[in-house]
C-alpha positions in Angstrom: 0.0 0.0 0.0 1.4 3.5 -0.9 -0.1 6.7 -0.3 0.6 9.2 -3.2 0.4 12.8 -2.6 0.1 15.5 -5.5 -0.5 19.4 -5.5 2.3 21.1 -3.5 4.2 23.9 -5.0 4.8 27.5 -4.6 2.0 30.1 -3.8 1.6 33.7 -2.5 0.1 34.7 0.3 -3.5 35.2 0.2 -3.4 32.3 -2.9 -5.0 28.9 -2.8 -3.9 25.2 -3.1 -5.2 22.3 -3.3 -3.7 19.0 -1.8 -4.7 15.1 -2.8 -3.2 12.1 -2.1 -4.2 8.5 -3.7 -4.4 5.3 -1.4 -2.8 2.8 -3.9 -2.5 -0.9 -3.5 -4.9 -3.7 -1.9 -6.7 -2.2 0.4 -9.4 -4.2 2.8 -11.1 -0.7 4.6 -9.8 2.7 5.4 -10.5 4.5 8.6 -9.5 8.1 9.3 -7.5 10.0 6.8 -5.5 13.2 7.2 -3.0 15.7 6.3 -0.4 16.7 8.8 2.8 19.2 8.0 6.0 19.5 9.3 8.8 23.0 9.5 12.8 21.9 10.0 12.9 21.2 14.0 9.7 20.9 14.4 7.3 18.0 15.3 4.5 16.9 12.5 1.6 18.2 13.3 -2.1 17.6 12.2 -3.4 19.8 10.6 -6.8 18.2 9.5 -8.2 14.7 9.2 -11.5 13.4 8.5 -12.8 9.7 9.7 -14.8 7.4 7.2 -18.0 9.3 8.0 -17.2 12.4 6.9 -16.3 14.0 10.6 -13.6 16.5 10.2 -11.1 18.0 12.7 -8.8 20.6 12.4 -6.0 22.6 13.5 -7.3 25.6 15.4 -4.4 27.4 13.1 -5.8 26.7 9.7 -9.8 26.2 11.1 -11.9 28.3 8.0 -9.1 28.5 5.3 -8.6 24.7 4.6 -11.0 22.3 4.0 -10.4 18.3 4.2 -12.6 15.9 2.5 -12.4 13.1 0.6 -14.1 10.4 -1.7 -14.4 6.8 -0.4 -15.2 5.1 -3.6 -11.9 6.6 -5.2 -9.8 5.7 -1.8 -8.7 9.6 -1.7 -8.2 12.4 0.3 -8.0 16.3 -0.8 -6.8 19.2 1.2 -8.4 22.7 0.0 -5.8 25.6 1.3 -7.2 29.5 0.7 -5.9 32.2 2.3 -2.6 30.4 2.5 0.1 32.4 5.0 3.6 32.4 5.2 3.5 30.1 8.2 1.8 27.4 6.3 4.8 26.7 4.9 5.9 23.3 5.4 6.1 19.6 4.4 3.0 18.5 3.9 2.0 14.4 4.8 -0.9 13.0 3.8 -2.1 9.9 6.4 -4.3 6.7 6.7 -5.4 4.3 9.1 -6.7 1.3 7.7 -6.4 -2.3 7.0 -4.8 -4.0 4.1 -6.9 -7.3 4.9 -9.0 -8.1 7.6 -6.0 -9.5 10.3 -3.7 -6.0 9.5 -4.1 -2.5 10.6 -1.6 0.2 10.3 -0.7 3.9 9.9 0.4 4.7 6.6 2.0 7.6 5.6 3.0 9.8 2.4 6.3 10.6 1.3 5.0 14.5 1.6 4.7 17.4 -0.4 6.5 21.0 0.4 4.3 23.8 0.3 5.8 26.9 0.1 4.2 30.2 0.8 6.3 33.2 -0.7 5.9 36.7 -1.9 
């Protein structure tokens, strides 16, 4: 199972990206999905995830600007980013939990995308 991120690149502030990421391989059932990003020295953080049902959560930092969903026939998961700020720059990691059959459950994780917000 891979998880294959796409949309990153450079944007100004105030501009818009959009994230998505591709769950590829056999897959039995997938749980909550996310996006979480990471700065040099910092920890990873989460900045939005959204469980099978469609509940969302997000980072009280990006709460209003980005918008997480994602389609459950297509196994994927999008990020919308307005409003993007310089401090949204990061490494962006898209995130699954789910099970490849029905005895194996894991945390999958993307190789990441950077995001960089510049003038």
């Amino acid at each position: 199972v891979q998880l294959e991120e796409s949309g990153g690149g450079l944007v100004q502030p105030g501009g818009s990206l959009t994230l998505s990421c591709a769950v590829a391989g056999s897959i039995f059932s997938i749980y909550t999905m996310g996006w979480y990003r990471q700065t040099p020295g910092k920890q990873r953080e989460l900045v939005a995830r959204i469980t099978g049902g469609g509940t969302t959560t997000y980072a009280d930092s990006v709460k209003g600007r980005f918008t997480i969903s994602r389609d459950n026939a297509k196994n994927t998961v999008s990020l919308q980013m307005n409003s993007l700020k310089f401090e949204d720059t990061a490494v962006y990691y898209c995130n699954a939990d789910l099970r490849e059959t029905l005895r194996t459950r894991g945390d999958y994780w993307g190789k990441g995308t950077l995001v960089t917000v510049s003038s």
